[in-house]
SEFISE-327324 format. One record per residue (C-alpha): residue number from 1; x, y, z. Coordinates in Angstrom, 2 decimals, always signed. Layout:
BEGIN
+-----+---------+---------+---------+
: num :       x :       y :       z :
+-----+---------+---------+---------+
: NUM :       X :       Y :       Z :
...
+-----+---------+---------+---------+
***
This chain:
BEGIN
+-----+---------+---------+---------+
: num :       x :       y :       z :
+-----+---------+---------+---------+
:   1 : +205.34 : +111.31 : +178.14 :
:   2 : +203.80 : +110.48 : +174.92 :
:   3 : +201.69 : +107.45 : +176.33 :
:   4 : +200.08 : +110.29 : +179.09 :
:   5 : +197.91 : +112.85 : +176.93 :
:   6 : +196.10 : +109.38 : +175.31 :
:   7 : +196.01 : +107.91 : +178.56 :
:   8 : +193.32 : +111.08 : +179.74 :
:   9 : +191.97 : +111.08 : +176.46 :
:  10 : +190.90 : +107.31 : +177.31 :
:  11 : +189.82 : +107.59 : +180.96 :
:  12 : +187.83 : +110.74 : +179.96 :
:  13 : +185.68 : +108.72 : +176.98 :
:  14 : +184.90 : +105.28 : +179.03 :
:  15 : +183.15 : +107.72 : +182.10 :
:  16 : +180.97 : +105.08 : +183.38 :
:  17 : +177.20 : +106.15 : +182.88 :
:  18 : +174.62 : +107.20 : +185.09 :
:  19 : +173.58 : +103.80 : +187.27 :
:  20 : +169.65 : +104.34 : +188.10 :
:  21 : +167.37 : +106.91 : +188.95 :
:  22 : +164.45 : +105.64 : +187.38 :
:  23 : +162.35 : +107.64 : +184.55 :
:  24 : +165.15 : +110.61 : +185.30 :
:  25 : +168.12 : +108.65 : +185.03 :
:  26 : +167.13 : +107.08 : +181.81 :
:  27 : +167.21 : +110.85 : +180.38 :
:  28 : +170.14 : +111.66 : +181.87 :
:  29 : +171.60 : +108.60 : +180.19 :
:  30 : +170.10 : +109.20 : +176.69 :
:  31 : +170.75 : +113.06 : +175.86 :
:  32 : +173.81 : +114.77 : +174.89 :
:  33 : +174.93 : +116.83 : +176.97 :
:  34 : +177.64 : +118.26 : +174.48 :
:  35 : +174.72 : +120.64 : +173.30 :
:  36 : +174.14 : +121.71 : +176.68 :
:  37 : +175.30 : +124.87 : +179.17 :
:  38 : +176.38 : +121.06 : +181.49 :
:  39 : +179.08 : +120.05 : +178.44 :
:  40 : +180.04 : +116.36 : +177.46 :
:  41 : +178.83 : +113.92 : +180.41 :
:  42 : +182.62 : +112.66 : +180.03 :
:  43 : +184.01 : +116.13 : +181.10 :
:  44 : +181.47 : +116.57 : +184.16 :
:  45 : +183.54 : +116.86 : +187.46 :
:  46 : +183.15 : +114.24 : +189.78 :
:  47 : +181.67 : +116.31 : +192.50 :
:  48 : +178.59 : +116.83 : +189.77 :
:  49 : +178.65 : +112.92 : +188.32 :
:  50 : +178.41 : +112.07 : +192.57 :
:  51 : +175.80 : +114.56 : +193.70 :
:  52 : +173.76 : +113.51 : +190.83 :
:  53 : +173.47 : +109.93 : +191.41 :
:  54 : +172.59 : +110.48 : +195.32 :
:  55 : +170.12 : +112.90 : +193.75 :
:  56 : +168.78 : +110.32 : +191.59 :
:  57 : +168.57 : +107.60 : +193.55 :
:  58 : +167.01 : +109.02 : +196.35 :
:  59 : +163.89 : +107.76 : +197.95 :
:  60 : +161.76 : +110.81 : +198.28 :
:  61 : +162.31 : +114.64 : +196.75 :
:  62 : +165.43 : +115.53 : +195.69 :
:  63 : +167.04 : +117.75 : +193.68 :
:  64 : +170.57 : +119.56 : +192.91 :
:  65 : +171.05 : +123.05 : +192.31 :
:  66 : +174.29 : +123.28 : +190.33 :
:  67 : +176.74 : +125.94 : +188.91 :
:  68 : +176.72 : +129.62 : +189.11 :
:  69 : +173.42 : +129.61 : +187.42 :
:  70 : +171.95 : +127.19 : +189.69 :
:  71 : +170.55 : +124.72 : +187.21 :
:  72 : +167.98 : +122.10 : +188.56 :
:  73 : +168.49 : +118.48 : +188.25 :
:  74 : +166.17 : +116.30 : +190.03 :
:  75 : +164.70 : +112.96 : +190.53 :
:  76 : +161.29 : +110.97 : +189.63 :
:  77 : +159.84 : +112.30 : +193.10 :
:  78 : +160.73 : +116.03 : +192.72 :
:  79 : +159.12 : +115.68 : +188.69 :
:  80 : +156.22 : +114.66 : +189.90 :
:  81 : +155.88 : +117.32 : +192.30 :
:  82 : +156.79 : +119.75 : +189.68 :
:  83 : +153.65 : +118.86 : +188.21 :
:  84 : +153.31 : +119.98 : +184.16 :
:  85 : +156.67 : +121.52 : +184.24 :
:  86 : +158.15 : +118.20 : +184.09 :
:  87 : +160.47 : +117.25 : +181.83 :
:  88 : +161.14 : +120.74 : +180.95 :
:  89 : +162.64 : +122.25 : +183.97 :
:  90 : +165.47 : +119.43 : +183.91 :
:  91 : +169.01 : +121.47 : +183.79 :
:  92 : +167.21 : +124.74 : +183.66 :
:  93 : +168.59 : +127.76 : +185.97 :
:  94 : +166.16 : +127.90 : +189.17 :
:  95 : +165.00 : +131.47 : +188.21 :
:  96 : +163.43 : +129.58 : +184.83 :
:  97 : +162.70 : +126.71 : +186.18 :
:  98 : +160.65 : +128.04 : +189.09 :
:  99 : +160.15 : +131.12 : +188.45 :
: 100 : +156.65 : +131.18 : +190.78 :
: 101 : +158.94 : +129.63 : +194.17 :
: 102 : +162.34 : +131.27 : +192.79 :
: 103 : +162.15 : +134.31 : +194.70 :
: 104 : +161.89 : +132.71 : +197.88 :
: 105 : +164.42 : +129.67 : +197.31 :
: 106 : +167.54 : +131.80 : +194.92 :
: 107 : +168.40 : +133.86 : +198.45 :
: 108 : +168.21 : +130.79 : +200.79 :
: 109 : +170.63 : +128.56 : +197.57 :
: 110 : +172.76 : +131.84 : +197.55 :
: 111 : +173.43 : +131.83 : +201.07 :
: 112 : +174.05 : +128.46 : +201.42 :
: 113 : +176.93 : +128.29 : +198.40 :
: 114 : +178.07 : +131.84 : +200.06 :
: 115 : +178.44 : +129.98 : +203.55 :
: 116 : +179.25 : +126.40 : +202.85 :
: 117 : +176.76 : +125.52 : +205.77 :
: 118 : +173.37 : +123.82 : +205.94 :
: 119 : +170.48 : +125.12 : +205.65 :
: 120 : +166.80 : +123.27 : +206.61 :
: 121 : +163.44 : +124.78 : +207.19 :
: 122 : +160.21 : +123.21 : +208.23 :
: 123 : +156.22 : +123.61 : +207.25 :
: 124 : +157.05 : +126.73 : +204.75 :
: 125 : +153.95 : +127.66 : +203.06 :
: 126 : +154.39 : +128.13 : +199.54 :
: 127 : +152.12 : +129.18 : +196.13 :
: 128 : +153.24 : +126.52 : +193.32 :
: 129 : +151.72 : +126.87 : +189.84 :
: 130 : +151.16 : +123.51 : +188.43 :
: 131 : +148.67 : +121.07 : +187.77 :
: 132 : +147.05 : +124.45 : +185.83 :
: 133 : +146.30 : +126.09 : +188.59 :
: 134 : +148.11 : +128.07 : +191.97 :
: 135 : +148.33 : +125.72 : +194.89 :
: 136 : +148.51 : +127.20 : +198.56 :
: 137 : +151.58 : +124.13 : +199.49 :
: 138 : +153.48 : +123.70 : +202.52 :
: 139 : +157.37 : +122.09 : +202.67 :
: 140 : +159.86 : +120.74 : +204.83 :
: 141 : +163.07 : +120.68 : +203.47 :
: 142 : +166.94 : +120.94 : +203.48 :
: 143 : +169.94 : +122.58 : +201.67 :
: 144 : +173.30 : +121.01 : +201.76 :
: 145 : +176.80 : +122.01 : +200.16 :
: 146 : +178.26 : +120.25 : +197.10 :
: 147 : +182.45 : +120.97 : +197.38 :
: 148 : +183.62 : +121.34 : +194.33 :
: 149 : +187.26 : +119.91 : +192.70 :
: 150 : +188.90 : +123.69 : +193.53 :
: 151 : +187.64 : +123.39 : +196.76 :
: 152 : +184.30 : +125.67 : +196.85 :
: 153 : +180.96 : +125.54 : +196.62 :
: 154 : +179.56 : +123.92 : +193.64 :
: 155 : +176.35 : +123.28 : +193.99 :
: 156 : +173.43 : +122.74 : +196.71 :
: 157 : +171.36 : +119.26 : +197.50 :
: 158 : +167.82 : +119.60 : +198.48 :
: 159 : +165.98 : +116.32 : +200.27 :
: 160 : +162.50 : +117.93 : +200.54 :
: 161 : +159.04 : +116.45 : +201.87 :
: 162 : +155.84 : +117.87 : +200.87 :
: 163 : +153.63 : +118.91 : +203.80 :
: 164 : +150.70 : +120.30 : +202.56 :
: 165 : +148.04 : +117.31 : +203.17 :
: 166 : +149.40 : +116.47 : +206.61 :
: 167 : +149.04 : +120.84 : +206.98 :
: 168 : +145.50 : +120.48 : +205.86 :
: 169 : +144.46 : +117.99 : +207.94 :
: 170 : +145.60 : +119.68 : +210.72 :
: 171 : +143.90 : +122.59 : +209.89 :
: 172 : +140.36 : +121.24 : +208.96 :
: 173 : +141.13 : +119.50 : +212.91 :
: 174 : +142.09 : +122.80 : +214.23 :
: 175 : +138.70 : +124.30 : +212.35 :
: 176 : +136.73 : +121.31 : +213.83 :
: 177 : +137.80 : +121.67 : +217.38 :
: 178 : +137.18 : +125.73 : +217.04 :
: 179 : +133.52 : +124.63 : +215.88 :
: 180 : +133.18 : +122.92 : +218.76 :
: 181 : +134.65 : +125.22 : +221.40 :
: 182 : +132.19 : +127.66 : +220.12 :
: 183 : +129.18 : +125.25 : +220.21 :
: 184 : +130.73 : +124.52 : +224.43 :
: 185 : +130.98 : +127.96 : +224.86 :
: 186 : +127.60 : +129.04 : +224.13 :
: 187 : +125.85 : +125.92 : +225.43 :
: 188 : +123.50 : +126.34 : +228.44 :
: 189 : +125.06 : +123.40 : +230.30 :
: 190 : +128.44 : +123.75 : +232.39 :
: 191 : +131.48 : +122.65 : +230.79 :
: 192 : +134.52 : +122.51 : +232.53 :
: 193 : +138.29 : +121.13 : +232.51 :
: 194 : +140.01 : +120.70 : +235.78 :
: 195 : +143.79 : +119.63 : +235.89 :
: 196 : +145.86 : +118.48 : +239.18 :
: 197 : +145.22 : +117.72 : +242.34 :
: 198 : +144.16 : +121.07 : +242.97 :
: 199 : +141.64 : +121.05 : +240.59 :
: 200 : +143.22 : +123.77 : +238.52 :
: 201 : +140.58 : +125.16 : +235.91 :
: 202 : +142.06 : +125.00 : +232.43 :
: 203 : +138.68 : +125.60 : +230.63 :
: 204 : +135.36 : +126.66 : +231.73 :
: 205 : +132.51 : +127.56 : +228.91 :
: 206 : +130.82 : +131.19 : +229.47 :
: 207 : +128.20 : +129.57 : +231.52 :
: 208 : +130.79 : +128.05 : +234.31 :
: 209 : +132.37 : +131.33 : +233.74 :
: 210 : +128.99 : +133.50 : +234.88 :
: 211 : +128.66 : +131.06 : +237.71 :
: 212 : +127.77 : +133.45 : +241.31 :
: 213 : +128.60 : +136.80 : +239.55 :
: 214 : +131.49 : +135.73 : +237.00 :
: 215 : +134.63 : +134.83 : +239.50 :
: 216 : +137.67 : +135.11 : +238.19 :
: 217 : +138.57 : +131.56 : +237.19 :
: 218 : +140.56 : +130.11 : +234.61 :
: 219 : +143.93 : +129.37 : +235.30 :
: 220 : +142.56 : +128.74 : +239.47 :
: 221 : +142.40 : +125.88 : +241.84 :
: 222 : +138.69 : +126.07 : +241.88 :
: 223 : +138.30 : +125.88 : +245.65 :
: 224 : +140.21 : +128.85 : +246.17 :
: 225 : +138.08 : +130.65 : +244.03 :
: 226 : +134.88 : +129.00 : +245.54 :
: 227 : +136.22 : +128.61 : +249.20 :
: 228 : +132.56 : +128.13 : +250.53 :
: 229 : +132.49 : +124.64 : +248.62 :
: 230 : +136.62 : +123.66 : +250.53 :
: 231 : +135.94 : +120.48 : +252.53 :
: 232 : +132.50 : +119.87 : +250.54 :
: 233 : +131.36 : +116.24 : +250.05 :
: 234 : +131.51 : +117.65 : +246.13 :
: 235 : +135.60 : +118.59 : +246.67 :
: 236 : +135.82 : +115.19 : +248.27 :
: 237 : +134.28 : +113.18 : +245.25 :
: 238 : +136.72 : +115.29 : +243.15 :
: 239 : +139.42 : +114.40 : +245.20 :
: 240 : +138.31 : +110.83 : +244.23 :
: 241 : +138.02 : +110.84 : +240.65 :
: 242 : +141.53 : +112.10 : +240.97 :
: 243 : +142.78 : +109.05 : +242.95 :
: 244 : +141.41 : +106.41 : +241.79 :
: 245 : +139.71 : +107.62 : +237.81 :
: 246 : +136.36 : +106.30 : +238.23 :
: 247 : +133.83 : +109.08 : +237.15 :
: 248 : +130.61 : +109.88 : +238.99 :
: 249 : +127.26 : +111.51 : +238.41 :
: 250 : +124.49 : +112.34 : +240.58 :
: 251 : +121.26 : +114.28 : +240.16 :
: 252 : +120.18 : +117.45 : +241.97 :
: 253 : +123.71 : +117.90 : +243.94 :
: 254 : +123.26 : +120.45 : +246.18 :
: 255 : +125.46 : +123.81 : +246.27 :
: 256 : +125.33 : +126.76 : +248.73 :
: 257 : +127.15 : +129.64 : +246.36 :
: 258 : +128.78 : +132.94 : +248.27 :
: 259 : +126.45 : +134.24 : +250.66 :
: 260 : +123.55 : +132.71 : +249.50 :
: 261 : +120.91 : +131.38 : +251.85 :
: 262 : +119.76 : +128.78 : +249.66 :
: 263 : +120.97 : +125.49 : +248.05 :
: 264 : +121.30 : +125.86 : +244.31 :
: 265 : +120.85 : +122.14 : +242.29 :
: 266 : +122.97 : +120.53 : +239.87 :
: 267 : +122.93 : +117.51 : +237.75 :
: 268 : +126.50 : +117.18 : +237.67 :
: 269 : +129.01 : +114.95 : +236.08 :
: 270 : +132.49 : +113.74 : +236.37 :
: 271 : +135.16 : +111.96 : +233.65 :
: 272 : +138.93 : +111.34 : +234.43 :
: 273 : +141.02 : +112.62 : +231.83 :
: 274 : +144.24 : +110.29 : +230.97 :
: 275 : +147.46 : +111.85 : +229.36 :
: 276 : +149.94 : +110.11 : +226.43 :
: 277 : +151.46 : +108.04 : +229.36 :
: 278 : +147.60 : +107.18 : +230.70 :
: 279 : +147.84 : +109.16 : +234.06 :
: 280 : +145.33 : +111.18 : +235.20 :
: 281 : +145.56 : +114.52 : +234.59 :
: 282 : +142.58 : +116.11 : +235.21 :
: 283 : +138.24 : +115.43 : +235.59 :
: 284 : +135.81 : +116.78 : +232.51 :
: 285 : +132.99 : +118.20 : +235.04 :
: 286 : +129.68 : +118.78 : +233.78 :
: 287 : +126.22 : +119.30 : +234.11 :
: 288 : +123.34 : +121.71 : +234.16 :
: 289 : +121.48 : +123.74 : +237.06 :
: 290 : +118.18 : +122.05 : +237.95 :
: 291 : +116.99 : +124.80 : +241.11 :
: 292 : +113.95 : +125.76 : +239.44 :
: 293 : +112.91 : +122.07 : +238.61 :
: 294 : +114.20 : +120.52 : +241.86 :
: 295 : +112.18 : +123.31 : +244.22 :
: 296 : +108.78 : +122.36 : +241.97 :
: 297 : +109.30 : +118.86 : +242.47 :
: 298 : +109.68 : +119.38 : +246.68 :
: 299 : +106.60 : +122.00 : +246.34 :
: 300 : +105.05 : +119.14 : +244.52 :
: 301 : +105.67 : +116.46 : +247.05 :
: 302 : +104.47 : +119.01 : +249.93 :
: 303 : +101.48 : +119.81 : +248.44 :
: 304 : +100.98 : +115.96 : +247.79 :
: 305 : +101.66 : +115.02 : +251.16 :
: 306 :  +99.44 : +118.16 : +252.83 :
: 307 :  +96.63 : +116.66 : +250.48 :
: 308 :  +97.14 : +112.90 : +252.11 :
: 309 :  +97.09 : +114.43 : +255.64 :
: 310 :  +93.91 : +116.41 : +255.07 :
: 311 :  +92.33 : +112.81 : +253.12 :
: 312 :  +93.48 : +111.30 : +256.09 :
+-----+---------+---------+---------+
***
């Protein structure tokens, strides 16, 4: 019995330090902790000493929200991300710490200790303050449970990735293609998207759209909307792009619209369009209307050949 009380009193002052974790782990290594809310490195509970280290020698962003107050200890990754607030938020409660994100993260670490489940959460937009400045960010990240030595929940591990240049690249792309949609919607020239065998259209700019009185037809096989062009030599080169993905174009195509009595003229082309696997999916049609040009030229050529016969 006497040889016991010493015996703790030994294994509690040879804790083996901190092993890594970079610029972080060196401070965790180097300050006393006696003077802190944390208490004597030696007396830290194992569950604390073990979280830590995974913390710290994690790849990307991590952190550990520990205790009752939640204080934040992190690694290299998540100080950098911190921005100007590093070193200083090391081992301060969240609600100090991060006081700008706080109110959005405390209720998500609060349910998570309250449930002892998971918690993860992807492409959250959030307004950071650092770098001397508020930063519109965006985050992907996850909560876990620490279990503590009386068997609840003593803490929370976050593994977070920062998503906010990935989010603005997709939006200046989303922008770009919006920019462009306008610029096809408003362009004088047909513009079209066709999908299936049936020639479904998916897209159609507002001139396609206006075509013969404005048909109703996005989201149609386009022959049942124009039935007068079923069976057409123009359904069967469709038909053929389909089959076999070799384009087309031809000049002054003729078209008999409705109940019209005359041909209407297109320039008109044709592009497969291959999915991720590199099937076709569907044709780009498309072109511009050339009636007014096409019936000049054939006046043209009668008058010409009137003039030969009366030379003649």
């Amino acid at each position: 019995m006497n040889n016991a009380l010493p015996f703790r009193n030994n294994r509690a002052a040879h804790v083996p330090p901190m092993t890594g974790g970079g610029r972080i782990g060196d401070i965790v290594r180097t300050t006393d902790w006696s003077a802190t809310p944390l208490g004597d490195y030696a007396t830290w509970p194992q569950s604390l000493r073990s979280s830590l280290s995974l913390v710290l020698n994690a790849s990307g962003i991590a952190a550990l929200y520990w205790g009752p107050e939640q204080r934040l200890l992190y690694n290299d990754a998540y100080g950098d991300a911190l921005g100007e607030r590093h070193p200083w938020a090391f081992g301060r409660p969240i609600a100090e710490a991060l006081s700008d994100i706080a109110p959005l993260l405390l209720p998500q670490v609060a349910q998570v200790m309250a449930s002892g489940a998971g918690l993860a959460l992807e492409n959250v937009p959030m307004t950071m303050n650092r770098h001397g400045r508020e930063e519109q960010t965006v985050w992907t990240y996850s909560f876990s449970p620490i279990q503590g030595e009386t068997g609840g929940c003593a803490g929370v591990v976050l593994f977070a990735t920062e998503m906010t240049r990935q989010a603005e690249a997709e939006r200046s792309a989303f922008e770009a293609r919006r920019r462009q949609q306008r610029l096809l919607d408003k362009m004088p020239c047909l513009n079209a998207m066709l999908t299936g065998p049936r020639h479904v259209c998916e897209y159609g700019n507002e001139t396609v759209l206006a075509l013969d009185g404005g048909r109703d037809l996005l989201g149609r096989p386009l022959f049942d909307v124009f039935p007068e062009l079923a069976g057409s030599r123009f359904h069967a080169i469709l038909d053929r792009i389909h089959a076999t993905g070799t384009g087309f174009s031809e000049n002054s195509m003729p078209f008999r619209l409705g109940n019209g009595n005359e041909d209407r003229y297109f320039n008109v082309h044709g592009e497969p369009v291959l999915d991720d696997a590199g099937q076709i999916a569907g044709i780009f049609l498309g072109g511009y209307e050339v009636t007014e040009q096409h019936r000049a030229i054939l006046a043209l050529s009668t008058l010409n050949t009137n003039l030969e016969k009366q030379v003649a």
